[in-house]
Backbone as a chain_set.jsonl record, in Angstrom:
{"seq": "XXXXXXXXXXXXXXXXXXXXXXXXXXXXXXXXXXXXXXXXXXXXXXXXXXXXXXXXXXXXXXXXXXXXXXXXXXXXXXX", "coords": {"N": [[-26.31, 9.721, 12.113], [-23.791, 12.378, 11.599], [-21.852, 13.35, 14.281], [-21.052, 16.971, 15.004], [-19.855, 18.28, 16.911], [-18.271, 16.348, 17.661], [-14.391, 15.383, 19.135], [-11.566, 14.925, 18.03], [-8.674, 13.414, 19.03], [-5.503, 15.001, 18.438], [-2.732, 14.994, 19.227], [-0.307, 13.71, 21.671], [1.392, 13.134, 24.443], [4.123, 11.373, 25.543], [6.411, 9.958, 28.151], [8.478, 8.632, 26.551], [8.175, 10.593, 24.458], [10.026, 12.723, 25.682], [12.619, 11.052, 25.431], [13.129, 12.675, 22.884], [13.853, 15.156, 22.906], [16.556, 15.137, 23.57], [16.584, 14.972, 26.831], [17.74, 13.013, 29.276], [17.237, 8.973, 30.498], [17.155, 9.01, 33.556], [16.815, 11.715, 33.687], [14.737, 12.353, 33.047], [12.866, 10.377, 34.58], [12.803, 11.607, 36.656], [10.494, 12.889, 36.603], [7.401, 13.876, 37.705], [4.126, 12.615, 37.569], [2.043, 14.699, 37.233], [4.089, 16.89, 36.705], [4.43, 16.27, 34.166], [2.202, 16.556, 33.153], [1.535, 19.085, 33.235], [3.959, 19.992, 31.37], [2.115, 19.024, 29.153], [0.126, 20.698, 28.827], [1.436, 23.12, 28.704], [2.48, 22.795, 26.06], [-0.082, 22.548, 25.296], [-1.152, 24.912, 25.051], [0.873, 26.493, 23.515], [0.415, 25.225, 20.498], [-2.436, 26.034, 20.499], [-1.952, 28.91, 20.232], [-1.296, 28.871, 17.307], [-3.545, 28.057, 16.347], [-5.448, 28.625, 14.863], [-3.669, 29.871, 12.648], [-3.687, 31.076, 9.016], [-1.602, 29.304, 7.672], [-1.64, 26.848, 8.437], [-4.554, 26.039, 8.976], [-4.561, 25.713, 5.778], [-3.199, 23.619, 5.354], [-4.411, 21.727, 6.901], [-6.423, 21.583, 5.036], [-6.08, 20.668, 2.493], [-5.205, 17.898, 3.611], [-8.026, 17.173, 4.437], [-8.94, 16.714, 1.782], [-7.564, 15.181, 0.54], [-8.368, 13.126, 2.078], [-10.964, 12.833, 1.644], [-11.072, 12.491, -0.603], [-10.127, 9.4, -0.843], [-12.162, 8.363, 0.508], [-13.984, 8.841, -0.97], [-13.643, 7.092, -3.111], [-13.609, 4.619, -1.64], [-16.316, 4.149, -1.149], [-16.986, 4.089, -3.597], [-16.164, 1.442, -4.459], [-17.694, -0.4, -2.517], [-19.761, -3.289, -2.959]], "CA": [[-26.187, 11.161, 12.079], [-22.989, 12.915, 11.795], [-22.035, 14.501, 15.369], [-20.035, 17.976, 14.14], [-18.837, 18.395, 17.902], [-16.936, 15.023, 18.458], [-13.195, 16.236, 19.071], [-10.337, 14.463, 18.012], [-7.189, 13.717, 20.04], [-4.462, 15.388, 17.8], [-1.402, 15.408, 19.933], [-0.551, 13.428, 23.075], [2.656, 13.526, 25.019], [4.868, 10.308, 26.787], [7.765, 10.245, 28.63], [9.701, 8.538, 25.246], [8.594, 11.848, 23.526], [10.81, 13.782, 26.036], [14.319, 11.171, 24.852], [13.154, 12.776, 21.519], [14.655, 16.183, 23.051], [17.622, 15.244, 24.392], [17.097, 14.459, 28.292], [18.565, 11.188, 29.683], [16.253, 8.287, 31.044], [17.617, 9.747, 34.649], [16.211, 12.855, 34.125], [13.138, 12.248, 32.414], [12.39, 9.485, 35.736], [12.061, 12.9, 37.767], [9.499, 13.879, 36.5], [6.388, 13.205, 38.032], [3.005, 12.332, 36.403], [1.578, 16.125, 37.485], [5.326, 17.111, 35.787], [4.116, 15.863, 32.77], [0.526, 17.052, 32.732], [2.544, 20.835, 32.892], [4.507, 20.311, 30.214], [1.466, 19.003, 28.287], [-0.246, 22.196, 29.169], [2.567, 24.248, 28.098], [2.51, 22.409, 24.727], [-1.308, 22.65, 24.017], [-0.959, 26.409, 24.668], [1.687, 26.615, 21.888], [-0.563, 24.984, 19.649], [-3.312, 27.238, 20.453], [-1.727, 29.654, 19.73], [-1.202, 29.145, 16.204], [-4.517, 26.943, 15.612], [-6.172, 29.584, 13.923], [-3.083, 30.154, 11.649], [-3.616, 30.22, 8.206], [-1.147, 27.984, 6.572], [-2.191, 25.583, 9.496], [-6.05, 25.293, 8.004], [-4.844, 25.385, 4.564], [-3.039, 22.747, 5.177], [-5.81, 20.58, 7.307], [-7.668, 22.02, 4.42], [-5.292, 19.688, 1.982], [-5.251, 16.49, 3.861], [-9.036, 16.668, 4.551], [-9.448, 17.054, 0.16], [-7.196, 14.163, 0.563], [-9.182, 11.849, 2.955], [-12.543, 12.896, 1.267], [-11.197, 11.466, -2.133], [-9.91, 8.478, -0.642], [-13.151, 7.931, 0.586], [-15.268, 8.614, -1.901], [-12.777, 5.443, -3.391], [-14.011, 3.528, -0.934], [-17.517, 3.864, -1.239], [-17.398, 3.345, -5.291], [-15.81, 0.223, -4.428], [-18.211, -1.071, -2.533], [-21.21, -3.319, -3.795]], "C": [[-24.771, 11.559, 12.516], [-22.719, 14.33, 13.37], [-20.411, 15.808, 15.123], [-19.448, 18.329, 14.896], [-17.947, 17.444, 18.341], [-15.87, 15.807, 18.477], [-12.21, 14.705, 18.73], [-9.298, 14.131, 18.509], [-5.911, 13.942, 18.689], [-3.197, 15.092, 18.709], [-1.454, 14.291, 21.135], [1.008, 13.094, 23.366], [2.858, 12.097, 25.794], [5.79, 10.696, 27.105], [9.231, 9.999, 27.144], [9.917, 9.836, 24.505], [10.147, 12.791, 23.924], [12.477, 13.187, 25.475], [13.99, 11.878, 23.575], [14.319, 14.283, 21.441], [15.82, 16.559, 23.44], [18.166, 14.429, 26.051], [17.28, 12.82, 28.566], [17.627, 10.829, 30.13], [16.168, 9.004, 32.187], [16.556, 10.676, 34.682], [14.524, 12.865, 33.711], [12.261, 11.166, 33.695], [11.92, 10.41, 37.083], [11.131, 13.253, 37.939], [8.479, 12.902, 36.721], [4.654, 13.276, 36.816], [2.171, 14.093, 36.242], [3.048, 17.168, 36.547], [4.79, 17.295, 34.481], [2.787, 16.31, 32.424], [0.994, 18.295, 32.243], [2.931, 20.824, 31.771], [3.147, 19.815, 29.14], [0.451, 20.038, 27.858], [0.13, 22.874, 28.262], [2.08, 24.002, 26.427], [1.051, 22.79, 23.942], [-1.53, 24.4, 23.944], [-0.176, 26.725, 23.737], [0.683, 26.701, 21.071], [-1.804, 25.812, 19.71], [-3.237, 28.283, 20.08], [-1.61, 30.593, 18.57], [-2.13, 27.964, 15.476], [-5.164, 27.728, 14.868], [-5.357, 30.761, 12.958], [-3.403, 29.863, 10.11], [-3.772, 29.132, 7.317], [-1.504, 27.07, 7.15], [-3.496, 25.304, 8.814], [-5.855, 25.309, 6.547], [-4.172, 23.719, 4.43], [-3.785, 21.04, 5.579], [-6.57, 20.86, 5.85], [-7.484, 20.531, 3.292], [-5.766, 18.158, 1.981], [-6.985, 16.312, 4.48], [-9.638, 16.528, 3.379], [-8.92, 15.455, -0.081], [-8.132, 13.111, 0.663], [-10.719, 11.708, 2.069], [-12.289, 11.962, -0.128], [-11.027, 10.227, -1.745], [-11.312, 7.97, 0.12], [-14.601, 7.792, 0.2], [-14.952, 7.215, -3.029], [-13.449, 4.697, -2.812], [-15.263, 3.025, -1.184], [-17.904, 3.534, -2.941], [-17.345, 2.061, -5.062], [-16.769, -0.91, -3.838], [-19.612, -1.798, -3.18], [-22.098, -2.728, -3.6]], "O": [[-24.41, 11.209, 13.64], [-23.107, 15.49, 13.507], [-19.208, 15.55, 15.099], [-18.385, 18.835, 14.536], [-17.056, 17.597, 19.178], [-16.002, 16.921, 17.969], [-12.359, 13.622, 19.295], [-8.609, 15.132, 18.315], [-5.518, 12.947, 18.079], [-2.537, 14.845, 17.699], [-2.564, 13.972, 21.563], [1.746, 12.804, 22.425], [1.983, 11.667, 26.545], [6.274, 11.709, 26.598], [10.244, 10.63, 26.844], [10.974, 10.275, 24.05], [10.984, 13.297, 23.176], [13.386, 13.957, 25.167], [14.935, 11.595, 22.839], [15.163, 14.556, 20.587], [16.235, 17.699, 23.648], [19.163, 13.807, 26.418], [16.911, 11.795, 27.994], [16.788, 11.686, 30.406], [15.205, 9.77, 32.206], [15.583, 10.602, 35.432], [13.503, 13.376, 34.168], [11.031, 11.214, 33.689], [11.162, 10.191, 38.029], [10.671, 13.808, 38.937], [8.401, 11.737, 36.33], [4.365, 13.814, 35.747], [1.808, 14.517, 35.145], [2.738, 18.103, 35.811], [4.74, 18.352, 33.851], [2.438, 16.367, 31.245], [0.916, 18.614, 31.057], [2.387, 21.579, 30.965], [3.251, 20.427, 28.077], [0.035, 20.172, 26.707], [-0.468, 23.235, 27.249], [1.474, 24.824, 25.739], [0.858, 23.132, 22.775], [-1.979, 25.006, 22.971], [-0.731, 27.449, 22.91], [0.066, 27.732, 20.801], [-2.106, 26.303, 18.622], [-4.207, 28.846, 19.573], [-1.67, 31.813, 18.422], [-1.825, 27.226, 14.539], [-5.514, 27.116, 13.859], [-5.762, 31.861, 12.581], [-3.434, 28.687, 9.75], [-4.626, 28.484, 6.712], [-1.811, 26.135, 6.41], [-3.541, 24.325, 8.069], [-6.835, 24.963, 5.886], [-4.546, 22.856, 3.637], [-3.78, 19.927, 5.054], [-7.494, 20.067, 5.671], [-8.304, 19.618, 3.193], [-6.316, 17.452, 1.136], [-7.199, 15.223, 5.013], [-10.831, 16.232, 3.448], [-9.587, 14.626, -0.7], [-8.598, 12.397, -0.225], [-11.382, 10.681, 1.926], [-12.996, 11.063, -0.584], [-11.879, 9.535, -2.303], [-11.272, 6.745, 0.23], [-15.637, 7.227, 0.552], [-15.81, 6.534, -3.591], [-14.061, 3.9, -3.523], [-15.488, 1.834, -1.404], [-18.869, 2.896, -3.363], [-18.322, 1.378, -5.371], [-16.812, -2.043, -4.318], [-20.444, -1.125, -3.79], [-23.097, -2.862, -4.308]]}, "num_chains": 1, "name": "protein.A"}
């Protein structure tokens, strides 16, 4: 039986993400593990923000038209 509340992990944040923005090893070594929970915070509030945008579900809408064909592939294929 398909459970329709499982959740997904979309997103998840490391310290490498932060050289992605710029800051030096140095500075990114400051930051503590509670540091980093904050900024992951910060970030899923963004995203909340604009989860019920939209072009955002047309485009999940897309790559789930995607996945469904590629797995209706799958299941022809098998015996």
């Amino acid at each position: 039986m398909t459970d329709w509340n499982k959740g997904f992990t979309v997103m998840t944040l490391c310290r490498y993400d932060l050289k992605q923005t710029g800051l030096s090893d140095a500075e990114i070594a400051v930051l503590s593990d509670e540091d980093m929970e904050v900024i992951a915070q910060e970030m899923d509030n963004f995203i909340e923000d604009y989860y019920f945008d939209k072009e955002v579900w047309e485009h999940v809408t897309q790559i789930g038209l995607h996945r469904l064909e590629l797995a209706r592939t799958r299941k022809e294929k098998q015996p």
